[in-house]
Structures are given as C-alpha cells and as structure tokens.
KOLGU-4560 file (N, C-alpha, C; in nm, 3 decimals, padded with zeros to 5 digits):
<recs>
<n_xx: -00.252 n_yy: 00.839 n_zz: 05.870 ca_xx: -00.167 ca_yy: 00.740 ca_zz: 05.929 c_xx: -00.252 c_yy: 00.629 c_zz: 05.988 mol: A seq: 1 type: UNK>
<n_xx: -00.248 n_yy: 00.525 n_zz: 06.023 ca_xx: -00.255 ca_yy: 00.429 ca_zz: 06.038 c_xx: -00.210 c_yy: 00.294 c_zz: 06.110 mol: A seq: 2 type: UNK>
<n_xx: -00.241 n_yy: 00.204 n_zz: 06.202 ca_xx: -00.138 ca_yy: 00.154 ca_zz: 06.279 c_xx: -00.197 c_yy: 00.016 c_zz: 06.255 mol: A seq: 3 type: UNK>
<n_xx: -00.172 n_yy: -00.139 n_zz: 06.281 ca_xx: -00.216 ca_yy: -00.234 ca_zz: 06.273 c_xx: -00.177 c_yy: -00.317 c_zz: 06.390 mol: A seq: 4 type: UNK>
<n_xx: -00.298 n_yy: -00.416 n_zz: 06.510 ca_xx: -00.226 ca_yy: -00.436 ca_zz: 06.586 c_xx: -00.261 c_yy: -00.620 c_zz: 06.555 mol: A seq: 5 type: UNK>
<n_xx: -00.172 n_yy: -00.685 n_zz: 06.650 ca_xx: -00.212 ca_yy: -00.847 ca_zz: 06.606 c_xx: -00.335 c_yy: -00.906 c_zz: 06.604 mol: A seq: 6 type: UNK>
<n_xx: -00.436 n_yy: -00.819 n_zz: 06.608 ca_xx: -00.581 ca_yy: -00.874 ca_zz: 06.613 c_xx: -00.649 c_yy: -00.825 c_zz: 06.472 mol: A seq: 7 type: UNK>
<n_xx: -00.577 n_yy: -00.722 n_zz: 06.396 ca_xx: -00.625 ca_yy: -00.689 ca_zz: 06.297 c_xx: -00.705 c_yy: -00.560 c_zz: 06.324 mol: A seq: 8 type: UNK>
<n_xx: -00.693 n_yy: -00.468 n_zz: 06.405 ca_xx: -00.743 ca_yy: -00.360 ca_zz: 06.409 c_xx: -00.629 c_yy: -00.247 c_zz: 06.367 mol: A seq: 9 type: UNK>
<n_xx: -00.738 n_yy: -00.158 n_zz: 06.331 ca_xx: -00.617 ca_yy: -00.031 ca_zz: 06.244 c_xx: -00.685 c_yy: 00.038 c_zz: 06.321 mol: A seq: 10 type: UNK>
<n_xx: -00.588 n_yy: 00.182 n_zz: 06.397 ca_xx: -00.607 ca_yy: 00.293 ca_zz: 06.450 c_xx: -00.576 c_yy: 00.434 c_zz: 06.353 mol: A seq: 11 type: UNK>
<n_xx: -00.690 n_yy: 00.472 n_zz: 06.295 ca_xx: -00.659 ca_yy: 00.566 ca_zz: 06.220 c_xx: -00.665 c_yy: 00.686 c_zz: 06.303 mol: A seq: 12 type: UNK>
<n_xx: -00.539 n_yy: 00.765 n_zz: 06.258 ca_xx: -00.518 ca_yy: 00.901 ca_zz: 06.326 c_xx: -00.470 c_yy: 00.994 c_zz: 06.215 mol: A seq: 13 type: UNK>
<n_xx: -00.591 n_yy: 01.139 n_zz: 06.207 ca_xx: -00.546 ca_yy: 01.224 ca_zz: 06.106 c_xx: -00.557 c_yy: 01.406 c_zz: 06.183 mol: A seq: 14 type: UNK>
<n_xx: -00.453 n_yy: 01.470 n_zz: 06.112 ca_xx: -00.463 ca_yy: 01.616 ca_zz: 06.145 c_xx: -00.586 c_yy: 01.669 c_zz: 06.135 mol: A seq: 15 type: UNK>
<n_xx: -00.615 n_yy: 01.644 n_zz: 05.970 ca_xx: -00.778 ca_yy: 01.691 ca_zz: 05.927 c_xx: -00.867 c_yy: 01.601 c_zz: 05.900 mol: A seq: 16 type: UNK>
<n_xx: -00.985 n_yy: 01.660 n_zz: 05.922 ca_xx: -01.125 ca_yy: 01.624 ca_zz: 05.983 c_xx: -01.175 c_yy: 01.554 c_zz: 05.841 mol: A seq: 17 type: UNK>
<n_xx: -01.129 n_yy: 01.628 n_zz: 05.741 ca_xx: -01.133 ca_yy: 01.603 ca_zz: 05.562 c_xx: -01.123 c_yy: 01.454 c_zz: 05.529 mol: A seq: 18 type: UNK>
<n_xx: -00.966 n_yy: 01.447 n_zz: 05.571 ca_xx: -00.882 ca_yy: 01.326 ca_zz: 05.559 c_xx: -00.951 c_yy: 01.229 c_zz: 05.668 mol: A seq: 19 type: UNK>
<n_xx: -00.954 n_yy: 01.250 n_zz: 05.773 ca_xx: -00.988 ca_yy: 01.124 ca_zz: 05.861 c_xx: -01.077 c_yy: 01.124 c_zz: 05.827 mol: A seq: 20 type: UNK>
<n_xx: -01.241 n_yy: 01.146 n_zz: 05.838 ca_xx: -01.345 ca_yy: 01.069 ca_zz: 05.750 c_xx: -01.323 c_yy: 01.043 c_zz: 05.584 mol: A seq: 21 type: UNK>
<n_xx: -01.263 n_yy: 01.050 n_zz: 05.475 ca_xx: -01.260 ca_yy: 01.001 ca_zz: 05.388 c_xx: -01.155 c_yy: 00.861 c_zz: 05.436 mol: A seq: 22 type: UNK>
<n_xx: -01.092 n_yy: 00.819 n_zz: 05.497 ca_xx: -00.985 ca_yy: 00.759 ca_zz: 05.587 c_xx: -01.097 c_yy: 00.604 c_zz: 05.619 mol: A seq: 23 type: UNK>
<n_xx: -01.210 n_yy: 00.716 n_zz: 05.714 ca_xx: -01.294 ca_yy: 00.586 ca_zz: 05.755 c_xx: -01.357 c_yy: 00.542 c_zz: 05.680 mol: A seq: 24 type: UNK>
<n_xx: -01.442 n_yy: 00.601 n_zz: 05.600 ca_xx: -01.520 ca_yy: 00.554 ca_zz: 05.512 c_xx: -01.481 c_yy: 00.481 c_zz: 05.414 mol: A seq: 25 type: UNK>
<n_xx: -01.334 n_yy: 00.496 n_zz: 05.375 ca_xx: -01.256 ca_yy: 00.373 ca_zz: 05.268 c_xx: -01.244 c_yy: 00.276 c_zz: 05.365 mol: A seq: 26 type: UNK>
<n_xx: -01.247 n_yy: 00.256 n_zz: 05.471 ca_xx: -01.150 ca_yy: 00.151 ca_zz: 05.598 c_xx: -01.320 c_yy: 00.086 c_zz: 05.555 mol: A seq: 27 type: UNK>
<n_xx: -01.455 n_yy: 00.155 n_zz: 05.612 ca_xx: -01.589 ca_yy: 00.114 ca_zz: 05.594 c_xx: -01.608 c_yy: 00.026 c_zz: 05.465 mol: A seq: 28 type: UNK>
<n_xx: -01.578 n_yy: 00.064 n_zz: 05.353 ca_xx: -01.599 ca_yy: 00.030 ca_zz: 05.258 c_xx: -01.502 c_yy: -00.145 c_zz: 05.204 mol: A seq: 29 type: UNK>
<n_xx: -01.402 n_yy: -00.136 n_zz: 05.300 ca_xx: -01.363 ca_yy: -00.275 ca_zz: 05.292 c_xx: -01.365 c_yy: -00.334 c_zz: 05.405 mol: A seq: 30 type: UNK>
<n_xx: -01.513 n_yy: -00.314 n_zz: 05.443 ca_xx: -01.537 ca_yy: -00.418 ca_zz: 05.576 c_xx: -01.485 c_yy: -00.403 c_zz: 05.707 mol: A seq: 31 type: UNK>
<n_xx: -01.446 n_yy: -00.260 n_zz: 05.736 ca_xx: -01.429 ca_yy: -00.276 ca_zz: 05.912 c_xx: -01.518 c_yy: -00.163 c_zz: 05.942 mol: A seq: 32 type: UNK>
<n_xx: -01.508 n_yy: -00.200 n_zz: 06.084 ca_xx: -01.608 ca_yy: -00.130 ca_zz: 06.153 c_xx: -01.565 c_yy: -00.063 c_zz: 06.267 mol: A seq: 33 type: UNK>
<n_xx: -01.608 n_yy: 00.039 n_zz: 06.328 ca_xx: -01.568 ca_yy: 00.128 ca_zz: 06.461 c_xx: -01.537 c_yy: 00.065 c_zz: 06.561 mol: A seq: 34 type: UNK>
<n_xx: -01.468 n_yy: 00.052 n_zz: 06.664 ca_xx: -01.491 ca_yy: 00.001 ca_zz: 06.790 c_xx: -01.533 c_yy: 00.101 c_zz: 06.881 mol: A seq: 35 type: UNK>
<n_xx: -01.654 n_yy: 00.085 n_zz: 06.900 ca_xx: -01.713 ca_yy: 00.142 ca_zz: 07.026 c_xx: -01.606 c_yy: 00.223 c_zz: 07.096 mol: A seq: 36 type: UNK>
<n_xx: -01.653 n_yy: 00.352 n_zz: 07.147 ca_xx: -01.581 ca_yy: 00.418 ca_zz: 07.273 c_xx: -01.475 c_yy: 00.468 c_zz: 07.238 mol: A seq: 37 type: UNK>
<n_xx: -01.365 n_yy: 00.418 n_zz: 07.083 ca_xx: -01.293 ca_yy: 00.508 ca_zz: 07.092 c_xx: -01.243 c_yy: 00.595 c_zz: 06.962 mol: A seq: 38 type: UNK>
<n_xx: -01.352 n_yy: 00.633 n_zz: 06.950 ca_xx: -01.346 ca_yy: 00.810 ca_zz: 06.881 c_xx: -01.292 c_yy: 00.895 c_zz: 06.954 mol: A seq: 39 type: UNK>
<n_xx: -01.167 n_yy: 00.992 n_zz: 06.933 ca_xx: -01.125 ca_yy: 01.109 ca_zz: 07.044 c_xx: -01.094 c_yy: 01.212 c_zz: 06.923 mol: A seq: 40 type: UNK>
<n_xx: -01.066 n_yy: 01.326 n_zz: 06.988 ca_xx: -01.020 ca_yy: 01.450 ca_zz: 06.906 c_xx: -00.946 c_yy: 01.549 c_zz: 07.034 mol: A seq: 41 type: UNK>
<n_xx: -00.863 n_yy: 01.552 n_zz: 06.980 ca_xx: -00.715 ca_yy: 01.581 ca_zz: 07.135 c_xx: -00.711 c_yy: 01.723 c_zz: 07.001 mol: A seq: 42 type: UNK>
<n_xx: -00.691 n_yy: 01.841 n_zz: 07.047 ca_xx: -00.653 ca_yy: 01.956 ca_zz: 07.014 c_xx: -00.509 c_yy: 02.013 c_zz: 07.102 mol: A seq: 43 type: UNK>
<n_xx: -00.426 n_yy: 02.036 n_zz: 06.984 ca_xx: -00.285 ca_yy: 02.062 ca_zz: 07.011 c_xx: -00.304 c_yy: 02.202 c_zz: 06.955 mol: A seq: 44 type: UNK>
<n_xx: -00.174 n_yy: 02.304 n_zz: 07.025 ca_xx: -00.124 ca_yy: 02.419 ca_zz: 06.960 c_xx: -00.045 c_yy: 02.414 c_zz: 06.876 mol: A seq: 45 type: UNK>
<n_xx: -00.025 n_yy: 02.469 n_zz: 06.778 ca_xx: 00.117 ca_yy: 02.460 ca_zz: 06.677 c_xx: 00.181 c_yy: 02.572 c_zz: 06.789 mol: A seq: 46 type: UNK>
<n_xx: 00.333 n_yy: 02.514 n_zz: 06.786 ca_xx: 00.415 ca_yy: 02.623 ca_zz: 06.863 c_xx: 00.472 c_yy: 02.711 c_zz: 06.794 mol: A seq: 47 type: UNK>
<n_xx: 00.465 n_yy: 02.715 n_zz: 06.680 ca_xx: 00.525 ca_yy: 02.824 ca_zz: 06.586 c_xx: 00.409 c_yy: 02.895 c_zz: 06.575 mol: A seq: 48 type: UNK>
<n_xx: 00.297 n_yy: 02.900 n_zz: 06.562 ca_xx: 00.184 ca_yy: 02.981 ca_zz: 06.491 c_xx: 00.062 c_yy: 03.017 c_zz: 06.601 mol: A seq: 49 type: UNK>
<n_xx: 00.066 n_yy: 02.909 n_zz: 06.751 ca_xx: -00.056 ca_yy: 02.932 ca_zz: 06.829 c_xx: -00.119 c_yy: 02.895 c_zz: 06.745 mol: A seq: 50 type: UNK>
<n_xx: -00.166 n_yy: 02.801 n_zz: 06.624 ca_xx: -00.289 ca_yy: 02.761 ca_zz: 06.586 c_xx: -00.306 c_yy: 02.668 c_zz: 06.631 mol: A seq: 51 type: UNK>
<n_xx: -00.460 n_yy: 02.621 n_zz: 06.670 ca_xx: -00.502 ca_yy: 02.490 ca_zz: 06.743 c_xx: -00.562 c_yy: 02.422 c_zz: 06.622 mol: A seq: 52 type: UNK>
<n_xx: -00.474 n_yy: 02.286 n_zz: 06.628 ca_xx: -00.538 ca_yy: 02.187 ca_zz: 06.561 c_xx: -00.593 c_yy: 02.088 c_zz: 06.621 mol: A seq: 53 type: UNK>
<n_xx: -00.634 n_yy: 01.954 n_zz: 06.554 ca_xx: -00.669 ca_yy: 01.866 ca_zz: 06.621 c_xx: -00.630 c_yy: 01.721 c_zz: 06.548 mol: A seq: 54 type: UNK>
<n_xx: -00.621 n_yy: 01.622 n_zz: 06.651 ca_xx: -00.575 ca_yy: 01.508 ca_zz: 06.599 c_xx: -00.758 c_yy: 01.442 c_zz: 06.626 mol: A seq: 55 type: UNK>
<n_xx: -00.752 n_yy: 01.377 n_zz: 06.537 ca_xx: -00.887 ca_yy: 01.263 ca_zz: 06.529 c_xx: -00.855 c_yy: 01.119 c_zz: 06.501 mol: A seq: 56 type: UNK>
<n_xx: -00.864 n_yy: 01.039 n_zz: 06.620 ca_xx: -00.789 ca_yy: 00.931 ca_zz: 06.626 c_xx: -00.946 c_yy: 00.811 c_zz: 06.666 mol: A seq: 57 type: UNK>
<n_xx: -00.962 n_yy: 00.677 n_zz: 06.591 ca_xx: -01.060 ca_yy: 00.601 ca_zz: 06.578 c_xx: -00.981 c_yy: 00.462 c_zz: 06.567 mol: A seq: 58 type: UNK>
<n_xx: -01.044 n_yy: 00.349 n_zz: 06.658 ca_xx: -01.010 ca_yy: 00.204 ca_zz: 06.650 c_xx: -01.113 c_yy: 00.153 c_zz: 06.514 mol: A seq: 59 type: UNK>
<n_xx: -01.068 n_yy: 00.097 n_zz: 06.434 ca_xx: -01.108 ca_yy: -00.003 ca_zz: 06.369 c_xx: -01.077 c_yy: -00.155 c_zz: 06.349 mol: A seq: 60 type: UNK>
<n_xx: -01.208 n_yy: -00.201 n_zz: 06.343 ca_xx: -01.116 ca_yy: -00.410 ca_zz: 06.280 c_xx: -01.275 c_yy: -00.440 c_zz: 06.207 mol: A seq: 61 type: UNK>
<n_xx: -01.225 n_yy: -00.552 n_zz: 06.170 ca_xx: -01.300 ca_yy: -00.644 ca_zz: 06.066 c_xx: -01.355 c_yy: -00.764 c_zz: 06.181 mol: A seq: 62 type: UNK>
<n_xx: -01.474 n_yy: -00.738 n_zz: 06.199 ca_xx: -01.550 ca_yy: -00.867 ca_zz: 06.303 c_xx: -01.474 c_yy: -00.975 c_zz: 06.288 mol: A seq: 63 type: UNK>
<n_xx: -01.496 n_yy: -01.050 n_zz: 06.163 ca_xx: -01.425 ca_yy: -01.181 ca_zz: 06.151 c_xx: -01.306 c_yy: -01.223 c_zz: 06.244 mol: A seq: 64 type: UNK>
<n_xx: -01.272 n_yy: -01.078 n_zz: 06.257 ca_xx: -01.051 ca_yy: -01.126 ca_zz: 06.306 c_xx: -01.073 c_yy: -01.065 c_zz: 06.449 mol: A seq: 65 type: UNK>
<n_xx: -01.223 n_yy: -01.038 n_zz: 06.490 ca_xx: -01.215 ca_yy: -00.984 ca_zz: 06.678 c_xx: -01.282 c_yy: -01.103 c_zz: 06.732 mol: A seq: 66 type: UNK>
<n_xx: -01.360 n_yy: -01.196 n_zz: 06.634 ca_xx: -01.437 ca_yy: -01.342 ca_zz: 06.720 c_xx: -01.359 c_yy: -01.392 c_zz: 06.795 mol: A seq: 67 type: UNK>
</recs>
C-alpha cells in the first residue's frame, strides 16, 4: 500500500518484510529516496491466531518535488 501526499512523497506500508523492500527498491529505482527518521516496524497480534506480525512503514519523495 501506498499513500501520496501534496509534496509528492509516498508512504509505503507493508505486512511483509518481502514485499516492503521489493516496494522500496522499485520506489528507488524511479528516483525517490528515504526520508530520514522515518523507517518504523510496529508489531501487531493477529486476534484470531496470537501471531505477531509486523507493519513496516517508510516516507519516500523525489528531491526535485521537496526543494
């Protein structure tokens, strides 16, 4: 998933660790870049199963559109 805000940054947020770096590295590959500081990984329970997952959530933008 993915979010876009009026400056041109996308907040990618994925269940798996798989998906969100193949996620960034396509986002990398057409020119954006991390924003500092906010990499997180928030671990939730599934309430049906007690399994702990995790969300991995990262700011991205394209320099050009943060000048």
């Amino acid at each position: 998933m993915t979010e876009r805000s009026h400056k041109e940054s996308i907040v990618v947020r994925e269940w798996g660790s798989d998906s969100f770096h193949r996620r960034v590295i396509e986002l990398e590959a057409r020119g954006y870049v991390t924003r500092e500081g906010t990499y997180r990984i928030v671990p939730e329970t599934n309430p049906e199963t007690g399994e702990i997952i995790h969300l991995h959530t990262i700011e991205m933008f394209r320099p050009q559109a943060d000048a």
